[in-house]
C-alpha positions in Angstrom: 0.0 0.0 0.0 1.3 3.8 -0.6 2.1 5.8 2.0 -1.0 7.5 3.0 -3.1 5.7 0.8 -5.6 4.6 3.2 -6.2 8.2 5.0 -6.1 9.7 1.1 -9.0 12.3 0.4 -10.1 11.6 -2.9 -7.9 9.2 -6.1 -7.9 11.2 -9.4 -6.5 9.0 -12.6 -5.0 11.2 -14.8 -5.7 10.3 -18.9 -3.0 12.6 -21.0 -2.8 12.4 -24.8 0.6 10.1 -25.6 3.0 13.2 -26.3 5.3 14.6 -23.8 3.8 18.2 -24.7 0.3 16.8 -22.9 2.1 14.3 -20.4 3.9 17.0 -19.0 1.6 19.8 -17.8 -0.8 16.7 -16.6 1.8 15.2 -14.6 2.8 18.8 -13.2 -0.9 19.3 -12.4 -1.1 15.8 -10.7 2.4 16.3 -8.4 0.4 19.6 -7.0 -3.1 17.5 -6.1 -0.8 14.8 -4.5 0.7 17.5 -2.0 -3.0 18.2 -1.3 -3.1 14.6 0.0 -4.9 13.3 -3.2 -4.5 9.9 -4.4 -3.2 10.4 -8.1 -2.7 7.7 -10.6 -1.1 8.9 -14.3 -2.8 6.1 -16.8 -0.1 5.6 -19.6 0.2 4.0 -22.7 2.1 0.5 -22.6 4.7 2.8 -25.6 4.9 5.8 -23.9 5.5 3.9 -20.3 8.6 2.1 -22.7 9.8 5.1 -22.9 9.7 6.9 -20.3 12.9 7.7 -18.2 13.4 6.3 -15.0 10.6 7.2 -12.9 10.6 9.0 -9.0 7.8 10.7 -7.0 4.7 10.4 -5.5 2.1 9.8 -8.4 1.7 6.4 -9.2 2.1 4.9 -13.0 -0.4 2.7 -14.6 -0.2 1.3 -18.6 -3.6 1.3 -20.7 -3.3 0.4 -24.3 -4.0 2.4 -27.2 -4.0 -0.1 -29.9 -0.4 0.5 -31.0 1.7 -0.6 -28.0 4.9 -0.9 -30.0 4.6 2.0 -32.5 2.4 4.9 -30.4 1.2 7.7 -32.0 1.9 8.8 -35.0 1.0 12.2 -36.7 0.8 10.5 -40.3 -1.8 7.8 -39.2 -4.0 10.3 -36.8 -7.3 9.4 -38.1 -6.0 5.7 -37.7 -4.6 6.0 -34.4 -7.2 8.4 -33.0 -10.7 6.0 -33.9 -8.1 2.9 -32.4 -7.5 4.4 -29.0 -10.9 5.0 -28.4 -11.9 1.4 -28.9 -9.2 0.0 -27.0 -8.3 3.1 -24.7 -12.0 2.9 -23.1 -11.7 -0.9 -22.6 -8.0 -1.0 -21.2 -9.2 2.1 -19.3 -12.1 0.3 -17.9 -10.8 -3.0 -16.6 -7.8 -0.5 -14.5 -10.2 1.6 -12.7 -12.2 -1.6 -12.1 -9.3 -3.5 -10.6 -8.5 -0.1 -8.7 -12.0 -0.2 -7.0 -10.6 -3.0 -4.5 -7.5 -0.7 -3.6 -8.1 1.0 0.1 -8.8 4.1 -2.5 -10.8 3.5 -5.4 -10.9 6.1 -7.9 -13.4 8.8 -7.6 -12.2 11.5 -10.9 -11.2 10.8 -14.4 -9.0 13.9 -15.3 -8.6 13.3 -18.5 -7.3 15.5 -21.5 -9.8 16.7 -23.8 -8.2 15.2 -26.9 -9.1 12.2 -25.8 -13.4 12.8 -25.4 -14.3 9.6 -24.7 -12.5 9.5 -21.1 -15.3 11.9 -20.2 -17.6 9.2 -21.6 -16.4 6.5 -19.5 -16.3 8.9 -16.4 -19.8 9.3 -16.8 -20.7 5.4 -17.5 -19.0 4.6 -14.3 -20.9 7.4 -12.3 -17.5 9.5 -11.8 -16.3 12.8 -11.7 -15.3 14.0 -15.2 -12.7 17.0 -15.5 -11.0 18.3 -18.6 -7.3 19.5 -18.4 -6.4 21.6 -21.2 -2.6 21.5 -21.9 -2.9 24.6 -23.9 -3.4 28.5 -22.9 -6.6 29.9 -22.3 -5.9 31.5 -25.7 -5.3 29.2 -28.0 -8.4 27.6 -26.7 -10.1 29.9 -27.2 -9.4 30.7 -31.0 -10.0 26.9 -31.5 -13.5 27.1 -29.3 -14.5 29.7 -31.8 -13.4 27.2 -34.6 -15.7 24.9 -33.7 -18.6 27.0 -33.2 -17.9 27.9 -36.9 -17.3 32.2 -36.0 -13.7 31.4 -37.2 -14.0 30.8 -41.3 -11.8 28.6 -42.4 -9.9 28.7 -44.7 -8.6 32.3 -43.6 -9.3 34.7 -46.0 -9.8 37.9 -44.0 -6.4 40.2 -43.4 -7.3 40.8 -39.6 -9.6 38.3 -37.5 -11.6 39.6 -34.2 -12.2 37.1 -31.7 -13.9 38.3 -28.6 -11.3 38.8 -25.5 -7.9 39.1 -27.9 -6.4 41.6 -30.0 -7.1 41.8 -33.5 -4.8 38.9 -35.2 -3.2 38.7 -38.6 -4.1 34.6 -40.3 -0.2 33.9 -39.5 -0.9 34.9 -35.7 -3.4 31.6 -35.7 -2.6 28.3 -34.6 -0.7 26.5 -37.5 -3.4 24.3 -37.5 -6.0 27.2 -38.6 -3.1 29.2 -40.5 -2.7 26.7 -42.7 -5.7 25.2 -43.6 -6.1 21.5 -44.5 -2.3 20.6 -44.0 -2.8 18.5 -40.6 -6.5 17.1 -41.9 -6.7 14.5 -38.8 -4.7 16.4 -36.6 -7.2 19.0 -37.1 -10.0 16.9 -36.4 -8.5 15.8 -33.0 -7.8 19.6 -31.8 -11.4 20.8 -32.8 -13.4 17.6 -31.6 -12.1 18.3 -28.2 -15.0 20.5 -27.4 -17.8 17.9 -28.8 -18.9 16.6 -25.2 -17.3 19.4 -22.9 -21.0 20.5 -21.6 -21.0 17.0 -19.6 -17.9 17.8 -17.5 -18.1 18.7 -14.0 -14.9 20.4 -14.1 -12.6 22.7 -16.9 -9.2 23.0 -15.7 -6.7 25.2 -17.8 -3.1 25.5 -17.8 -2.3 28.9 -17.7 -1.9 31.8 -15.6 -4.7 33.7 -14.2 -3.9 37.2 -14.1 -2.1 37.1 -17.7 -5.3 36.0 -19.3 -8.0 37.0 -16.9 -10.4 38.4 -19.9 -10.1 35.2 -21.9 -10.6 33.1 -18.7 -14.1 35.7 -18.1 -15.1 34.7 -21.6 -14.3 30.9 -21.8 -16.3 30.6 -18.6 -19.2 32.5 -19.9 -19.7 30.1 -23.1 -19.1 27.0 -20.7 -20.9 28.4 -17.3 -18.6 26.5 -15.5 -14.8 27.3 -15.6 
């Protein structure tokens, strides 16, 4: 048993997309609820836990499997990779927070990122606490919000694009993903579709810092009523 496992307050499994640029501000964000005396289990992918350096400190490491345990993810095969994960991802996903449940600390919160959508789903099937991390500023999520909702036309063809809460932005301010329209097709698909079940979460938690972008963070929580 972990030290302090059976007097812990809660047990949040963390669900990162499989590159280091997600793992990283998840497992950041998961160190700080441990020192709150949280329970914190980082689900990994069998390729990414290959990989991974040698591991110290206080948030324990389970492997899920996305369907590609030798290969991982790759930005070529997205549309491949992304409709595999989900299929395998829930089930592998499934069967570790059920074995979990006869730990002293079963797990209460799926904090998942919101590339991956269907954690949320699962969260909900198993009557648990869903909460999006997004890795990216309050900015960027923003622009790509508005992408969704369709007020950013893509392609870009205007000189100068308003967008509520930021400055007026040239197309080569965008995200490359916007700027250059229909270069990254699947990759663009897995950025946008992270808002298709948001209104389910209990919780939106954003990895940035408050007073830099306070009027974005006003906004964001006005479309979502809940940031």
């Amino acid at each position: 048993m972990e030290k302090g496992e059976e007097d812990c307050k809660a047990h949040c499994l963390i669900l990162p997309f499989p590159i280091q640029g997600h793992i990283n501000p998840m497992l950041q964000f998961a160190r700080r609820l441990r020192h709150k005396g949280i329970k914190v289990t980082l689900a990994a992918t069998k390729h990414v836990f290959k990989s991974m350096q040698e591991y110290s400190g206080s948030v324990s490491v389970e492997t899920i499997s996305d369907g590609f345990d030798e290969t991982g993810f790759k930005g070529e095969s997205a549309d491949e990779y992304s409709s595999r994960f989900r299929q395998v991802g829930t089930q592998t996903l499934e069967e570790l927070i059920q074995r979990l449940k006869s730990s002293c600390c079963p797990v209460d919160c799926i904090i998942y990122d919101p590339f991956l959508p269907w954690g949320l789903d699962l969260a909900k099937k198993l009557g648990l606490v869903g909460a999006a991390f997004f890795t990216q500023s309050c900015a960027v999520d923003h622009i790509y919000y508005h992408a969704y909702k369709g007020d950013v036309k893509l392609p870009l063809s205007d000189s100068e694009i308003l967008i509520p809460g930021l400055p007026p932005l040239k197309p080569s301010d965008m995200p490359s993903f916007l700027y250059v329209h229909g270069s990254y097709p699947p990759l663009f698909d897995i950025v946008v579709s992270q808002f298709q079940n948001i209104e389910k979460a209990d919780w939106l938690l954003f990895n940035t810092f408050h007073k830099l972008e306070e009027e974005v963070k006003l906004l964001l929580q006005h479309h979502f009523e809940f940031v």
